[in-house]
N, CA, C and O atoms as a Tinker XYZ file with bonds, in Angstrom:
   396  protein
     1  N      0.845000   -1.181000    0.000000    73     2
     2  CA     0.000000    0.000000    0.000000    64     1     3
     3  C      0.888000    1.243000    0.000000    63     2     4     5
     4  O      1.987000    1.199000    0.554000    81     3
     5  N      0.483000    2.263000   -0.556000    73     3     6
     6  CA     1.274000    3.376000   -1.179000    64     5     7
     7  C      1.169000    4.505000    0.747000    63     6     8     9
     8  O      0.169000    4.733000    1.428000    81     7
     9  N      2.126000    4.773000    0.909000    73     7    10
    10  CA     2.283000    5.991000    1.936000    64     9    11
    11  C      1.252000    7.057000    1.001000    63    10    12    13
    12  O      0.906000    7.216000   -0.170000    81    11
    13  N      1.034000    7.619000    2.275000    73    11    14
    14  CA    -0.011000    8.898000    2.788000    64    13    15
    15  C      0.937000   10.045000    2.965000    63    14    16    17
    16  O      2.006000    9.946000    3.566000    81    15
    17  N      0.383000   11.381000    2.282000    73    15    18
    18  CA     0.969000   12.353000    3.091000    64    17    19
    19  C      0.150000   13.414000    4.041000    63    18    20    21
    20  O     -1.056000   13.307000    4.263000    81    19
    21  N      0.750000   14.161000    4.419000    73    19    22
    22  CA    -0.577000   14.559000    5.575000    64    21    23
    23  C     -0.537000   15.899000    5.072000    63    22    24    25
    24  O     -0.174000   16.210000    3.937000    81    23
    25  N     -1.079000   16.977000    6.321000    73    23    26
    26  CA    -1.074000   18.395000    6.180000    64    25    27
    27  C      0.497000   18.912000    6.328000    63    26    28    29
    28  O      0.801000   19.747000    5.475000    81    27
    29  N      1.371000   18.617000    7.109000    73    27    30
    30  CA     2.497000   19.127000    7.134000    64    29    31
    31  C      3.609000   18.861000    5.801000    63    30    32    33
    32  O      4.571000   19.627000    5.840000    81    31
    33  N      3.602000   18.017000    4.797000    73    31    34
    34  CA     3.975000   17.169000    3.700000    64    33    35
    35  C      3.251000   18.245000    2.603000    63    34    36    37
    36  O      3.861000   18.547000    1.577000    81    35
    37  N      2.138000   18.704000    2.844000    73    35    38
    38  CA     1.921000   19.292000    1.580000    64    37    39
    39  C      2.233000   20.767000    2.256000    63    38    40    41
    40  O      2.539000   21.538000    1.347000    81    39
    41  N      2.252000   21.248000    3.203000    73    39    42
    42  CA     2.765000   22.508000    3.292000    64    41    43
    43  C      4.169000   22.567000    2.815000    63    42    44    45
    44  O      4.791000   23.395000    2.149000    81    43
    45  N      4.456000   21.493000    3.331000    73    43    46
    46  CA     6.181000   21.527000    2.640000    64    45    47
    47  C      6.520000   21.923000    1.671000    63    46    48    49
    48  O      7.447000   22.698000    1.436000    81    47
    49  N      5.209000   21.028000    0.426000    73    47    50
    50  CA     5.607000   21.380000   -1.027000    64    49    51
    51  C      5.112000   22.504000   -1.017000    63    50    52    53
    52  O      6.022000   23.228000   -1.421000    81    51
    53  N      4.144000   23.188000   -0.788000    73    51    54
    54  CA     3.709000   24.794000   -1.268000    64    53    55
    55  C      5.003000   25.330000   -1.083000    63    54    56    57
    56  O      5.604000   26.098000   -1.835000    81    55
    57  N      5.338000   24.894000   -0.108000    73    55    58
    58  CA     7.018000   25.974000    0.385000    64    57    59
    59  C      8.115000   25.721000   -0.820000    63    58    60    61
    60  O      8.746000   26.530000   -1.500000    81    59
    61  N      8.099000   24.594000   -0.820000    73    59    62
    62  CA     9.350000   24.053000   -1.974000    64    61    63
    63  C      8.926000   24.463000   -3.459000    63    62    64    65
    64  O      9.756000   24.924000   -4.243000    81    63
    65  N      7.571000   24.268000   -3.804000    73    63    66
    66  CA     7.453000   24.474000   -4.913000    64    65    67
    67  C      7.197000   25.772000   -5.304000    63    66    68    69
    68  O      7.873000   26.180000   -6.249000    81    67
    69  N      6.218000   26.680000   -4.710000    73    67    70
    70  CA     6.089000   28.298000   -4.676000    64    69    71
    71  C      6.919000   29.209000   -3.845000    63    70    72    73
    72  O      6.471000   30.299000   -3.491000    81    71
    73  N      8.097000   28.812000   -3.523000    73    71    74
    74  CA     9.185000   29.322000   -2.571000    64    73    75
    75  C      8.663000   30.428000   -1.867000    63    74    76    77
    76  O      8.907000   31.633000   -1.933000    81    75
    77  N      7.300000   29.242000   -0.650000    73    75    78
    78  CA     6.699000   30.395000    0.403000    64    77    79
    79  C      7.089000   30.088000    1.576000    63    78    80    81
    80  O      7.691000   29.067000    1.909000    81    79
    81  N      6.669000   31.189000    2.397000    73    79    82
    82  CA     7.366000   30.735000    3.900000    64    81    83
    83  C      5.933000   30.002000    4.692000    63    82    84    85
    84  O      4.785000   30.415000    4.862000    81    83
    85  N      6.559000   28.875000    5.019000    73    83    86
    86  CA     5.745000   28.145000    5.842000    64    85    87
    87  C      4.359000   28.365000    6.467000    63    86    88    89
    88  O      3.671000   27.353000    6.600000    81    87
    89  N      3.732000   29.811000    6.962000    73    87    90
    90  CA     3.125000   30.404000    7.564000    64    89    91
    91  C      1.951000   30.842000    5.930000    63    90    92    93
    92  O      0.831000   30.441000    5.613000    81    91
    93  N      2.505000   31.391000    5.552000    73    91    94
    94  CA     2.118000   31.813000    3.889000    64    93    95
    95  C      1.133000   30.104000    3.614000    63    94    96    97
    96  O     -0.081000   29.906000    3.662000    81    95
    97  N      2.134000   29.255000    3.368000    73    95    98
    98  CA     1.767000   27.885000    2.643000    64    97    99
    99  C      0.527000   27.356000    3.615000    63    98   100   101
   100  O     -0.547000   27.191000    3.036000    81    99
   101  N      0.559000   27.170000    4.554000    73    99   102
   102  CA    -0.478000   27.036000    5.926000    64   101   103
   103  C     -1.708000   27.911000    5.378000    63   102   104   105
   104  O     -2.720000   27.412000    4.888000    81   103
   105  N     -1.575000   28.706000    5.465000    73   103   106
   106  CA    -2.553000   29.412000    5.565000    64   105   107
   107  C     -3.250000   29.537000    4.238000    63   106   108   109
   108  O     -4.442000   29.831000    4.148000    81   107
   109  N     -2.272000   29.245000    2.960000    73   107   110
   110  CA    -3.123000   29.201000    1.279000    64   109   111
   111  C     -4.262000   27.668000    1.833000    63   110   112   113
   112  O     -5.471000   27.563000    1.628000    81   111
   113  N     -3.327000   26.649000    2.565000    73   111   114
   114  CA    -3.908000   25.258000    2.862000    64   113   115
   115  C     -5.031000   25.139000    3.236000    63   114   116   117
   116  O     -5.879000   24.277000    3.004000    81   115
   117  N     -5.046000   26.772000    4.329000    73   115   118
   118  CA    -6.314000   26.052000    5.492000    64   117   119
   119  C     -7.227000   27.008000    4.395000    63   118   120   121
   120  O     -8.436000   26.982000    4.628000    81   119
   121  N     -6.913000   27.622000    3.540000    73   119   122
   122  CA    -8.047000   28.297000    2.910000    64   121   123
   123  C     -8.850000   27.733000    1.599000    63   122   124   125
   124  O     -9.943000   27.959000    1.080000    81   123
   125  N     -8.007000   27.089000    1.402000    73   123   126
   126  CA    -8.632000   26.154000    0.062000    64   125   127
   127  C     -9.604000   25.006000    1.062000    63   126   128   129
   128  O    -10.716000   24.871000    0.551000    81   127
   129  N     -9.476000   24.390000    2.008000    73   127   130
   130  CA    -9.941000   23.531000    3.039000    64   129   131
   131  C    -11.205000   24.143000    3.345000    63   130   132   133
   132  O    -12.337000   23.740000    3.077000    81   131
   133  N    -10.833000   25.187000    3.953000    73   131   134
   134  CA   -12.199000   26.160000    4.754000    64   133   135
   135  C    -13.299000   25.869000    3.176000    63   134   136   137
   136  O    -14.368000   25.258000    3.149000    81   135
   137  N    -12.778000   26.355000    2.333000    73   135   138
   138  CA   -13.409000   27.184000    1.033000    64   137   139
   139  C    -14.481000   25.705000    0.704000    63   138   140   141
   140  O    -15.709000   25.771000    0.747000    81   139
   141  N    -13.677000   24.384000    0.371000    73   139   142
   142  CA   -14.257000   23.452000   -0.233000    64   141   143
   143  C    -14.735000   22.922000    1.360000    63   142   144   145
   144  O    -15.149000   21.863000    0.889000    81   143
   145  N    -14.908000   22.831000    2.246000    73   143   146
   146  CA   -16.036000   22.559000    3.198000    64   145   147
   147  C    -17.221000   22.882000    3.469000    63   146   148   149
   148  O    -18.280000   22.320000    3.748000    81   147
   149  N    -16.637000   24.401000    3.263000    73   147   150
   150  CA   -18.348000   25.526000    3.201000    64   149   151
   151  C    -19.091000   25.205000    2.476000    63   150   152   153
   152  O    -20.220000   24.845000    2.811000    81   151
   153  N    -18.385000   25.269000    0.422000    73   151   154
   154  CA   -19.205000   24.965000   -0.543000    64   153   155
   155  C    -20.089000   23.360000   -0.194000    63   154   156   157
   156  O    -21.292000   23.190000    0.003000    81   155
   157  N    -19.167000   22.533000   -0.213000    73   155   158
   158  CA   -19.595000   21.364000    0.000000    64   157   159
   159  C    -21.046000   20.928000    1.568000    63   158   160   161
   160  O    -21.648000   19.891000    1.847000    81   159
   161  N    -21.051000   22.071000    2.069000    73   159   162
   162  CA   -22.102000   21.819000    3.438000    64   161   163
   163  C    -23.048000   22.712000    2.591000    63   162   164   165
   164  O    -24.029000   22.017000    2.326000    81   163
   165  N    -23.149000   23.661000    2.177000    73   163   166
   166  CA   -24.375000   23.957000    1.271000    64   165   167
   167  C    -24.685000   24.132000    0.245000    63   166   168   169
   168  O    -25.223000   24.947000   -0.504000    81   167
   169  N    -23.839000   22.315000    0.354000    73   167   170
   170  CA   -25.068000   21.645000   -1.459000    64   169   171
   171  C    -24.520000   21.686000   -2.506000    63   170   172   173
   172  O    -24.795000   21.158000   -3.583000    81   171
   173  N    -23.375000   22.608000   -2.063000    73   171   174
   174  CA   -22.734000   22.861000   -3.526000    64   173   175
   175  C    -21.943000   21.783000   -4.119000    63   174   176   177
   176  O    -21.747000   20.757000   -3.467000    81   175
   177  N    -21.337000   21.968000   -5.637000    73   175   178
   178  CA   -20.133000   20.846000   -5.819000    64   177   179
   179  C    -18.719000   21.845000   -6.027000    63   178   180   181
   180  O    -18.803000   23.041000   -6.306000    81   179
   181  N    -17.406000   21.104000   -5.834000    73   179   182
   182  CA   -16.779000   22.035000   -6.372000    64   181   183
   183  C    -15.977000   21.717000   -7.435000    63   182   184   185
   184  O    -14.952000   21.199000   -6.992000    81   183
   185  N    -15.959000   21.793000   -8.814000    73   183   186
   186  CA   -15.098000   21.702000   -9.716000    64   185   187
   187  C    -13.635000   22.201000   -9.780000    63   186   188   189
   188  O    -13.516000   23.420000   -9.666000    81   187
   189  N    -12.465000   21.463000   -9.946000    73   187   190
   190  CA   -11.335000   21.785000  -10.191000    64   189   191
   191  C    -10.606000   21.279000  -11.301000    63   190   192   193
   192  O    -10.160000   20.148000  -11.110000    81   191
   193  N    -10.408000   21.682000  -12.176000    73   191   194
   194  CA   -10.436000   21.494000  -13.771000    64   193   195
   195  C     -8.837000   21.256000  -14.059000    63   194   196   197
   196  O     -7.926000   22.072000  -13.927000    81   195
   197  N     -8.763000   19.687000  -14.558000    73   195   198
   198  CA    -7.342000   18.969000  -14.426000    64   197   199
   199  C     -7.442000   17.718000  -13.024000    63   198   200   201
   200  O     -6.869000   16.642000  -12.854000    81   199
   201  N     -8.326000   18.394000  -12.302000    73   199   202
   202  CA    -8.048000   17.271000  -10.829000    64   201   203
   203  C     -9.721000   16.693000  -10.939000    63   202   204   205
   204  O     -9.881000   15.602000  -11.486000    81   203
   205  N    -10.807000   17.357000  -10.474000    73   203   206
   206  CA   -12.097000   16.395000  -10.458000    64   205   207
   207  C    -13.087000   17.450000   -9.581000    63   206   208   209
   208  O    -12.809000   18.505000   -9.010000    81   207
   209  N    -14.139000   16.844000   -9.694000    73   207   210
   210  CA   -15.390000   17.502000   -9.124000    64   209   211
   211  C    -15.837000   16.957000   -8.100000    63   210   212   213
   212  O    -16.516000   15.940000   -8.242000    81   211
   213  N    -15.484000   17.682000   -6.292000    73   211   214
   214  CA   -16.597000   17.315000   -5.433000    64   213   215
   215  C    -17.220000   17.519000   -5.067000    63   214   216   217
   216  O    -17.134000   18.620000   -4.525000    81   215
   217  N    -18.523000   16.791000   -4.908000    73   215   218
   218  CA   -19.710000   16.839000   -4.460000    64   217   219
   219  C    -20.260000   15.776000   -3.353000    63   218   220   221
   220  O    -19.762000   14.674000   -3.125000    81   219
   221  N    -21.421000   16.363000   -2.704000    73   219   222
   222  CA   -21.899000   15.641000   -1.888000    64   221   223
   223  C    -22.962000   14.550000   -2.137000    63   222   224   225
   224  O    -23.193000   14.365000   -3.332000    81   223
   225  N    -23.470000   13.997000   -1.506000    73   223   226
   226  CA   -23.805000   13.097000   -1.440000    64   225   227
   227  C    -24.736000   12.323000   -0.717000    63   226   228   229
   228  O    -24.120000   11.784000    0.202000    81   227
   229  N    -26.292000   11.917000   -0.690000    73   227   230
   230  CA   -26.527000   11.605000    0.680000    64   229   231
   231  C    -26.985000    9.749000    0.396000    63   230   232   233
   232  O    -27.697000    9.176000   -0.429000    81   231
   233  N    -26.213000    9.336000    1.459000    73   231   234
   234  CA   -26.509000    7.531000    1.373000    64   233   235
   235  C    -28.117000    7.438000    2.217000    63   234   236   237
   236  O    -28.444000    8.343000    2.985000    81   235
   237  N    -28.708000    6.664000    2.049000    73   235   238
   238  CA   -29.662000    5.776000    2.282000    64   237   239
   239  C    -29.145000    5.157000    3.715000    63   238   240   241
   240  O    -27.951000    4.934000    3.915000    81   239
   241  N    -30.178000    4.902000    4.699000    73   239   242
   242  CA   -30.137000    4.163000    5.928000    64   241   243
   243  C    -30.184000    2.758000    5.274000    63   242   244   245
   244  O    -31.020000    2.782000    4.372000    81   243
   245  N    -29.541000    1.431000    5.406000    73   243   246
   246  CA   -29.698000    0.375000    5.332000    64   245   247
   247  C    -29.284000   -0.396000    6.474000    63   246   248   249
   248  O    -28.541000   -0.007000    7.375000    81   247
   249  N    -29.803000   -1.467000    6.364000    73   247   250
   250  CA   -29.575000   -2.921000    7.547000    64   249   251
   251  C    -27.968000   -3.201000    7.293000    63   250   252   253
   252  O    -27.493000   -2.868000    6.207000    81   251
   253  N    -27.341000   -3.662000    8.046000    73   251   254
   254  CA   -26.019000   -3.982000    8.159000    64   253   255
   255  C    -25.635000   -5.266000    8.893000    63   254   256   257
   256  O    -26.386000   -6.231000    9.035000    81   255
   257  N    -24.484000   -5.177000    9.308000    73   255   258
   258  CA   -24.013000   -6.390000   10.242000    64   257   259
   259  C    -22.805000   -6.431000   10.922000    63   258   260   261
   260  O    -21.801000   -6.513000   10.214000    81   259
   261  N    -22.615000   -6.384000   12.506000    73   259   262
   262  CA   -21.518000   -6.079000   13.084000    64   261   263
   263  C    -20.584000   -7.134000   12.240000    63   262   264   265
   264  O    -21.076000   -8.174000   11.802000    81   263
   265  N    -19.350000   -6.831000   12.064000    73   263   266
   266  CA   -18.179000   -7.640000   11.669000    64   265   267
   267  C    -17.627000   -8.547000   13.002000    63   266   268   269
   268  O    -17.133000   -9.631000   12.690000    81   267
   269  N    -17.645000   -8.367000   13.799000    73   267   270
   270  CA   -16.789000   -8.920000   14.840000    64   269   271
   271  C    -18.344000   -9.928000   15.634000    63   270   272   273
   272  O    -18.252000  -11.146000   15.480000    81   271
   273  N    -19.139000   -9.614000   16.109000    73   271   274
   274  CA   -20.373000   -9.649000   16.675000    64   273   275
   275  C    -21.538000  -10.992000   14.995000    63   274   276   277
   276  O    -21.879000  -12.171000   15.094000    81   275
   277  N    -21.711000  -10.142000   13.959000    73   275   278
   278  CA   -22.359000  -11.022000   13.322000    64   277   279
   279  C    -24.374000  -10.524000   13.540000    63   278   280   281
   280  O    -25.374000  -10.896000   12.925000    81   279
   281  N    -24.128000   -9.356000   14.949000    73   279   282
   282  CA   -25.237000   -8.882000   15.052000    64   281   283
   283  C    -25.571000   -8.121000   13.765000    63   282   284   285
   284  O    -24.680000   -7.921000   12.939000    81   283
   285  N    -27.314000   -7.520000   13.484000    73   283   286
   286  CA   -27.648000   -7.340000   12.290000    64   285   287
   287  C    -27.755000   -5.765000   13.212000    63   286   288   289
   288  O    -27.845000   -5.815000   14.438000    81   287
   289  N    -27.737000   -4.735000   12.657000    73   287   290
   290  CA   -27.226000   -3.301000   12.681000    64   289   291
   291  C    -28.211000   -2.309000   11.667000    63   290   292   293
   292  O    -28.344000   -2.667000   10.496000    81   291
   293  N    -28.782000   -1.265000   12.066000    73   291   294
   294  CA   -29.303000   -0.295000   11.331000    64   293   295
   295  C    -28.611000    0.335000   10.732000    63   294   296   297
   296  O    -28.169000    0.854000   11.757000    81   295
   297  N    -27.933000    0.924000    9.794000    73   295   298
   298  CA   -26.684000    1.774000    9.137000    64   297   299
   299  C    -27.374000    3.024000    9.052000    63   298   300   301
   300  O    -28.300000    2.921000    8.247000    81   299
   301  N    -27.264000    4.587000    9.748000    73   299   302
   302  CA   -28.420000    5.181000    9.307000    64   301   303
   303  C    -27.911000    5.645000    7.936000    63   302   304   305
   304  O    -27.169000    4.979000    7.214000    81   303
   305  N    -28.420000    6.929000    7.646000    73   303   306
   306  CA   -28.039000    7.974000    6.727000    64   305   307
   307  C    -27.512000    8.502000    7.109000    63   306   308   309
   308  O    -27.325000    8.632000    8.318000    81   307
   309  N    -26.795000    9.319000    5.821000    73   307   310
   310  CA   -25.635000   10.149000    6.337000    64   309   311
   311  C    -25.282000   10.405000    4.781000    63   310   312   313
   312  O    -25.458000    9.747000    3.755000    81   311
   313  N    -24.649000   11.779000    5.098000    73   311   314
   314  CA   -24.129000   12.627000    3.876000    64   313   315
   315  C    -22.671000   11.937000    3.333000    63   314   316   317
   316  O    -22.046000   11.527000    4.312000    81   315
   317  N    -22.047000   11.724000    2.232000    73   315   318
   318  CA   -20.924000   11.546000    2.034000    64   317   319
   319  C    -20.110000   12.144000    1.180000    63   318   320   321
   320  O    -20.854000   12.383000    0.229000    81   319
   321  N    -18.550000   12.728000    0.784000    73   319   322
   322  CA   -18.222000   13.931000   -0.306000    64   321   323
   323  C    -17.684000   12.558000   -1.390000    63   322   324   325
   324  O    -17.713000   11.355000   -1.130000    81   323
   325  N    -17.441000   12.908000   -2.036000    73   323   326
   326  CA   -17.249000   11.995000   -3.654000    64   325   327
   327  C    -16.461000   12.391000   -4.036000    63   326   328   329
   328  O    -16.322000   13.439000   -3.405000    81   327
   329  N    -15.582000   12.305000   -4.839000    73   327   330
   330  CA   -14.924000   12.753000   -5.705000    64   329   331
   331  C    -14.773000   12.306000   -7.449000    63   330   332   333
   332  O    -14.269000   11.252000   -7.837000    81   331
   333  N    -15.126000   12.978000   -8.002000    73   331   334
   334  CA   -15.042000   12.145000   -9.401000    64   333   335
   335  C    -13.452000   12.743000  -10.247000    63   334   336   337
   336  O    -13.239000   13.954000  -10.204000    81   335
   337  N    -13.004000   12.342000  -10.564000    73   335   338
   338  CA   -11.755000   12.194000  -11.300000    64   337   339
   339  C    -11.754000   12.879000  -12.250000    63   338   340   341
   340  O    -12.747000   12.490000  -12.864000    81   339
   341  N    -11.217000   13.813000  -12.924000    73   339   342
   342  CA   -11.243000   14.519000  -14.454000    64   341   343
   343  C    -10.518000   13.822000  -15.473000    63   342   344   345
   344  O     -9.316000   14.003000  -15.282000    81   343
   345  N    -10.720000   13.148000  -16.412000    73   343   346
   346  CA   -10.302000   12.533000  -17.976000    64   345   347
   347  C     -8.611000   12.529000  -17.416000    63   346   348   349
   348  O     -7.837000   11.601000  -17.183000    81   347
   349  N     -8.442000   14.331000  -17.313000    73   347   350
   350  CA    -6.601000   14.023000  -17.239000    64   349   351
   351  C     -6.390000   13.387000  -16.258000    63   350   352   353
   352  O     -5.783000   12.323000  -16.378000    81   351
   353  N     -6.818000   13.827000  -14.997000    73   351   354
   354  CA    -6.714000   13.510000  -13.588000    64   353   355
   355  C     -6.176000   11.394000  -13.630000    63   354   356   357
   356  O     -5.134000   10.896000  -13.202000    81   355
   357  N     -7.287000   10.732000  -14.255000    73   355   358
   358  CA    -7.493000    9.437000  -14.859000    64   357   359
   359  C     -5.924000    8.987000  -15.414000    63   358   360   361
   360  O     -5.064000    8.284000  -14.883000    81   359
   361  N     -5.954000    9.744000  -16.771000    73   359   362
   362  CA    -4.556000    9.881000  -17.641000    64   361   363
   363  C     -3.464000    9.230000  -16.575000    63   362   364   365
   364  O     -2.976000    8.104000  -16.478000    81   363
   365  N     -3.248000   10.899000  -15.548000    73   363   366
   366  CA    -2.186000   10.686000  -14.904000    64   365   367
   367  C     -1.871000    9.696000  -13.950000    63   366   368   369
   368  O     -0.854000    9.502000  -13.285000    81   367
   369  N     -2.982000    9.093000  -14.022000    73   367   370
   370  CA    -2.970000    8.130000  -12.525000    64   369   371
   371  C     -2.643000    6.551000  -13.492000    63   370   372   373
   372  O     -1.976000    5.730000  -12.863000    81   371
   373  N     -2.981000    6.221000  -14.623000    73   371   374
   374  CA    -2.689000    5.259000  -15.532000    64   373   375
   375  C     -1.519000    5.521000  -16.280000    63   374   376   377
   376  O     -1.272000    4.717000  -17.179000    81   375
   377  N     -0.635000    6.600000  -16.087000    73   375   378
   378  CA     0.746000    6.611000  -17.041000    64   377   379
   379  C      1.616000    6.426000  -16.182000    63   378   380   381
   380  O      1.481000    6.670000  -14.983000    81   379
   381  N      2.692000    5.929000  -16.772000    73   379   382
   382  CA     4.194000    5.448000  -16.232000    64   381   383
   383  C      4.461000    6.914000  -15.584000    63   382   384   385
   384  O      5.134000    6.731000  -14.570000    81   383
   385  N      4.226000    8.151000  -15.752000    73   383   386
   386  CA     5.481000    9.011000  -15.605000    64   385   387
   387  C      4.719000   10.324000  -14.653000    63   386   388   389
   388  O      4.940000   11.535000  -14.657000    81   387
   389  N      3.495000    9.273000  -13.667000    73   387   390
   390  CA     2.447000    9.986000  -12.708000    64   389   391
   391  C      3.372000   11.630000  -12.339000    63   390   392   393
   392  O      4.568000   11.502000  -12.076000    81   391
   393  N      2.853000   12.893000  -12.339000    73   391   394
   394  CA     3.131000   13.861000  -11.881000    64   393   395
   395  C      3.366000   13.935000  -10.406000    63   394   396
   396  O      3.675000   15.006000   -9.883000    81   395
């Protein structure tokens, strides 16, 4: 399974790649974050053109089943965000020479 990077890993790169100071890169982070949370809590989707479109989502309550237990479980509803992939987005993730 492929490593994860977190919030401190991509501040890094804002820093490395837009030669910002740490505080700068943080703060572009928490604003793109803030931005696509808000949109995404009312209803909205958000398109990013090259990467993919998210949107929300709402699942259905269904019957379930504890894993450990084998008991049968109500699953309720609940909202979920999606992400759909853009054509390139796809591309890059199927070529030898991933960005």
């Amino acid at each position: 399974m492929a490593k994860s990077i977190g919030r401190a890993e991509l501040v890094a790169l804002l820093c490395e790649k837009k030669n910002l100071n740490k505080q700068a890169a943080t703060d572009i982070l928490d604003t793109i974050i803030k931005a696509i949370i808000e949109n995404l809590s009312q209803g909205k989707s958000i398109k990013i053109p090259g990467f993919g479109t998210f949107s929300v989502r709402h699942k259905n309550s269904r019957p379930g089943r504890n894993p450990k237990t084998g008991e049968k479980v109500e699953i309720t509803s609940r909202k979920v965000v999606t992400l759909r992939p853009s054509p390139h987005f796809k591309e890059k993730l199927d070529s030898k020479h991933a960005v």
